[in-house]
C-alpha positions in Angstrom: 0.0 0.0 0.0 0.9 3.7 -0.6 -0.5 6.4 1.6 2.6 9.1 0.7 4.6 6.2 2.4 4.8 2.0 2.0 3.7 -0.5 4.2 3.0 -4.3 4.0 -0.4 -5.1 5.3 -1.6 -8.5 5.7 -5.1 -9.8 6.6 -5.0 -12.2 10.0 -8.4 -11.9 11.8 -8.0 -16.0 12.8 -4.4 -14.9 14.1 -2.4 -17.6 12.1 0.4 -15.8 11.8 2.5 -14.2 14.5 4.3 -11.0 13.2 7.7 -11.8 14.4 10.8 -9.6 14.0 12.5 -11.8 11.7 9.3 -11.7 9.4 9.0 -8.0 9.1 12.9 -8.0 8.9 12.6 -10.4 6.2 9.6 -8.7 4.3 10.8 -5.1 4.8 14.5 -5.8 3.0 14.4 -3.3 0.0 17.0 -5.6 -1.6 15.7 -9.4 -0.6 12.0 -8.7 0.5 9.1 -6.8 -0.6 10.5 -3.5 0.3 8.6 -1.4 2.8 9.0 0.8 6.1 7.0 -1.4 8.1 4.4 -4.3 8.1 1.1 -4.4 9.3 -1.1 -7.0 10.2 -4.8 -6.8 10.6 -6.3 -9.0 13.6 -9.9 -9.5 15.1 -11.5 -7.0 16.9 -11.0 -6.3 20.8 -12.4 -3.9 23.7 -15.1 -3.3 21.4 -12.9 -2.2 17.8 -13.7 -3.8 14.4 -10.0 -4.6 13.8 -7.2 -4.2 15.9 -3.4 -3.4 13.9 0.0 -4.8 15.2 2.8 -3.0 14.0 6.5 -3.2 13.1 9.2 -1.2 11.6 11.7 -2.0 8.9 13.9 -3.3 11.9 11.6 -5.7 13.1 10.9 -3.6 16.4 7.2 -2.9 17.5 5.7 0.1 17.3 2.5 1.7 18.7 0.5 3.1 16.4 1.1 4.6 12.9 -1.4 7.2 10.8 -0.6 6.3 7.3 -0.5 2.2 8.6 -3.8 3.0 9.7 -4.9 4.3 6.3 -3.5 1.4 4.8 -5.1 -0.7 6.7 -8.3 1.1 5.6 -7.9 0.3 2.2 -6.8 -3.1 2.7 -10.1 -4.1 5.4 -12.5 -2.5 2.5 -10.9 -4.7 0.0 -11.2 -7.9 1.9 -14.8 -6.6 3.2 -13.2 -7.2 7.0 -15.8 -4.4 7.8 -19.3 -3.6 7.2 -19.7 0.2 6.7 -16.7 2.8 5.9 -16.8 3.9 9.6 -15.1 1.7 11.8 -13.0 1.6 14.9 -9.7 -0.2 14.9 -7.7 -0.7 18.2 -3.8 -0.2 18.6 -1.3 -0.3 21.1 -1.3 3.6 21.6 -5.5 3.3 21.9 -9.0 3.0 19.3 -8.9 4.7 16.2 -11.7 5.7 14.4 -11.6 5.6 10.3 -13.5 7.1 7.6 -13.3 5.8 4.1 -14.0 7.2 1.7 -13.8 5.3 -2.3 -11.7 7.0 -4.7 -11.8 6.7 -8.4 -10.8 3.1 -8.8 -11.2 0.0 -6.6 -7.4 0.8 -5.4 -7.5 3.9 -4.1 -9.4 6.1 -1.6 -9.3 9.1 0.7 -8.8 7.8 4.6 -9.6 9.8 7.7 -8.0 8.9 10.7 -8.9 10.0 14.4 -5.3 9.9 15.9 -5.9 10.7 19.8 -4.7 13.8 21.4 -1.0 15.3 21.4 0.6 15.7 24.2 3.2 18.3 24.2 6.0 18.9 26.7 6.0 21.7 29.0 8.4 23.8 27.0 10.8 23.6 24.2 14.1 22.6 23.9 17.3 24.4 21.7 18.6 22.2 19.0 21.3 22.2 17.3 20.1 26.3 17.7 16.4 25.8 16.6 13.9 25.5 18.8 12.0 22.0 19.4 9.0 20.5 20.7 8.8 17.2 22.2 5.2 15.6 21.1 3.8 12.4 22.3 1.0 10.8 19.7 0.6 7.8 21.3 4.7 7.2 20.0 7.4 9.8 20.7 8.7 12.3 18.4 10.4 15.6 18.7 9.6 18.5 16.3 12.6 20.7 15.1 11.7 24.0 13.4 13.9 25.3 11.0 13.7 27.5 7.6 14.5 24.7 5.2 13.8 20.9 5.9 15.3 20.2 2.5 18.6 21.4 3.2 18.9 19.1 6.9 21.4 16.0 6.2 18.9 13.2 7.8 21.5 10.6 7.9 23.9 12.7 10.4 21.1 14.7 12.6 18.0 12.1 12.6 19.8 8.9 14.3 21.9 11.8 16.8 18.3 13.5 17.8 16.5 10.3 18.1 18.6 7.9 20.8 18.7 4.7 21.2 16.5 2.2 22.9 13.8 2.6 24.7 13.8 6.2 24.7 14.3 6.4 20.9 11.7 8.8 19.6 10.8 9.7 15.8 12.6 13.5 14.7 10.5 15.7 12.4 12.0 18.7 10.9 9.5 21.3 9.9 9.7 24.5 7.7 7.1 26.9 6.3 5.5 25.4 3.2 4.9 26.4 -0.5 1.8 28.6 1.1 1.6 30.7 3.7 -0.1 28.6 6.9 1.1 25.3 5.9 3.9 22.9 6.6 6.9 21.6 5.0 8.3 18.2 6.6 11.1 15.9 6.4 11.5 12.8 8.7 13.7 10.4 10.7 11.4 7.7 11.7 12.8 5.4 14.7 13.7 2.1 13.0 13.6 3.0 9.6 15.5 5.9 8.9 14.6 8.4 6.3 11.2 7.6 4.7 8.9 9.9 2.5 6.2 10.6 4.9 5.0 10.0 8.6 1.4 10.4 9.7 1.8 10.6 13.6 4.7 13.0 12.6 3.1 15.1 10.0 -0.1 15.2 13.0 2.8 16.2 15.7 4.6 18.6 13.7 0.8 20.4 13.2 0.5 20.3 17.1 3.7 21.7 17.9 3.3 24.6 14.7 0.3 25.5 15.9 1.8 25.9 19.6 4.3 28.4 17.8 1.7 30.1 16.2 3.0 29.4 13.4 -0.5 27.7 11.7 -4.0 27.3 12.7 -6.6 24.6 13.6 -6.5 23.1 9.9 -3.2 22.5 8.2 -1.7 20.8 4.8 1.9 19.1 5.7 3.8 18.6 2.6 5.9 15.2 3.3 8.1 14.4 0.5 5.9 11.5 -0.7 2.5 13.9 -1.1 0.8 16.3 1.2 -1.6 15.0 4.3 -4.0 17.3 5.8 -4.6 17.9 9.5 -7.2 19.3 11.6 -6.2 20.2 15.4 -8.8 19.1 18.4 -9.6 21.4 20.8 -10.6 20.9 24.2 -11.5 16.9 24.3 -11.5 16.4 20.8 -8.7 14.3 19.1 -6.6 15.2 16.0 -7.4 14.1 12.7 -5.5 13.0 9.6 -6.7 12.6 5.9 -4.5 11.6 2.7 -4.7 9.4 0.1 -3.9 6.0 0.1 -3.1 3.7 -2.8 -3.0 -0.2 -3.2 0.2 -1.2 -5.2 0.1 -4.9 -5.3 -0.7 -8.2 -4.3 1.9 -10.6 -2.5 1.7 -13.7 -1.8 4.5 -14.7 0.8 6.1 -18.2 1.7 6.0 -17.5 5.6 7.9 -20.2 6.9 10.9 -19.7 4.8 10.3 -15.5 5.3 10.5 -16.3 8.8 
């Protein structure tokens, strides 16, 4: 699936097949796998979701929750008629989603809105590297670096230094002003994967901590490198949501014992 970033999903709702780290290792290899920043699977319901999404990087390491996996999933639950209407709840490690999807122009593609919970920003910012920075938790870490030109940032030195190591590793986010006034520009480091063309908890915490600068307002495009995602701050009680388009690229079909 594309959703202005790629990601193996793969329909489980009897649970047959645990997502271990060596299969999303194996699948993820952009030289000996599929090719993909992380891999999805799509399980039964629980606590009262439709679905529920388990999630790993390219590195094989969990992670909690993921907006443009989410989309993804979307598409892939409509295609596979997991779900009954285009509203549904899907439950993930950082808490329920809710999902509205909405067909596009072909059977593969479609316009996803995702309810992404509530950021949480820290108390105040921080100086990097002499920008100022936000730490924002959606439910995964990430801190949010401000400076006049993303595209000009070397990601392979300054994402892996920013982000740690371990359990405290966090996803980086540099953020500029976009091609219009109000919007974003964005480039990220995304913990165990590196570099990749867009993030859709980053693109909705680089929003949340713009919009604490003053910098936008409640409703904001973010122009990742692989396609613009639009956001639209809570306020008060109400969660964040992100929209995009999502894309299905192909079918797979995957000797698991041997990818495992």
């Amino acid at each position: 699936m594309l959703s202005t970033s790629r990601l193996v999903v793969f329909v489980d709702v009897d649970e047959q097949v645990p997502l271990t780290e060596a299969l999303a290792r194996t699948l993820c290899d952009r030289h000996r796998g599929v090719g993909a920043d992380g891999i999805i699977r799509i399980g039964p319901g629980r606590d009262g979701a439709d679905l529920s999404m388990q999630l790993r990087n390219a590195d094989g390491g969990p992670a909690e929750t993921s907006g443009n996996g989410l989309r993804c999933l979307a598409q892939a639950a409509m295609a596979h008629e997991l779900v009954r209407s285009p509203r549904f709840v899907v439950a993930t490690d950082a808490g329920p989603r809710a999902i509205e999807y909405t067909p596009g122009a072909s059977a593969d593609a479609a316009t996803v809105d995702v309810e992404m919970g509530m950021a949480r920003l820290a108390a105040a910012d921080v100086e990097v590297d002499g920008h100022r920075a936000r730490g924002v938790d959606m439910g995964n870490p990430h801190l949010v670096v401000w400076v006049e030109d993303p595209a000009v940032v070397d990601l392979d030195e300054a994402g892996p230094r920013l982000a740690g190591r371990g359990a405290d590793e966090r996803n980086v986010e540099f953020i500029g002003p976009g091609p219009v006034q109000g919007e974003l520009s964005l480039r990220v480091w995304e913990r165990g994967v590196g570099p990749t063309l867009a993030c859709g908890t980053g693109t909705c915490a680089a929003a949340a901590a713009a919009a604490a600068w003053g910098v936008v307002g409640p409703r904001v495009r973010v122009h990742n490198p692989g396609g613009t995602l639009e956001v639209t701050l809570g306020s008060g009680e109400q969660p964040i949501r992100l929209a995009g388009p999502v894309r299905k690229v192909a079918d797979v079909i995957v000797d698991v014992e041997r990818a495992s």
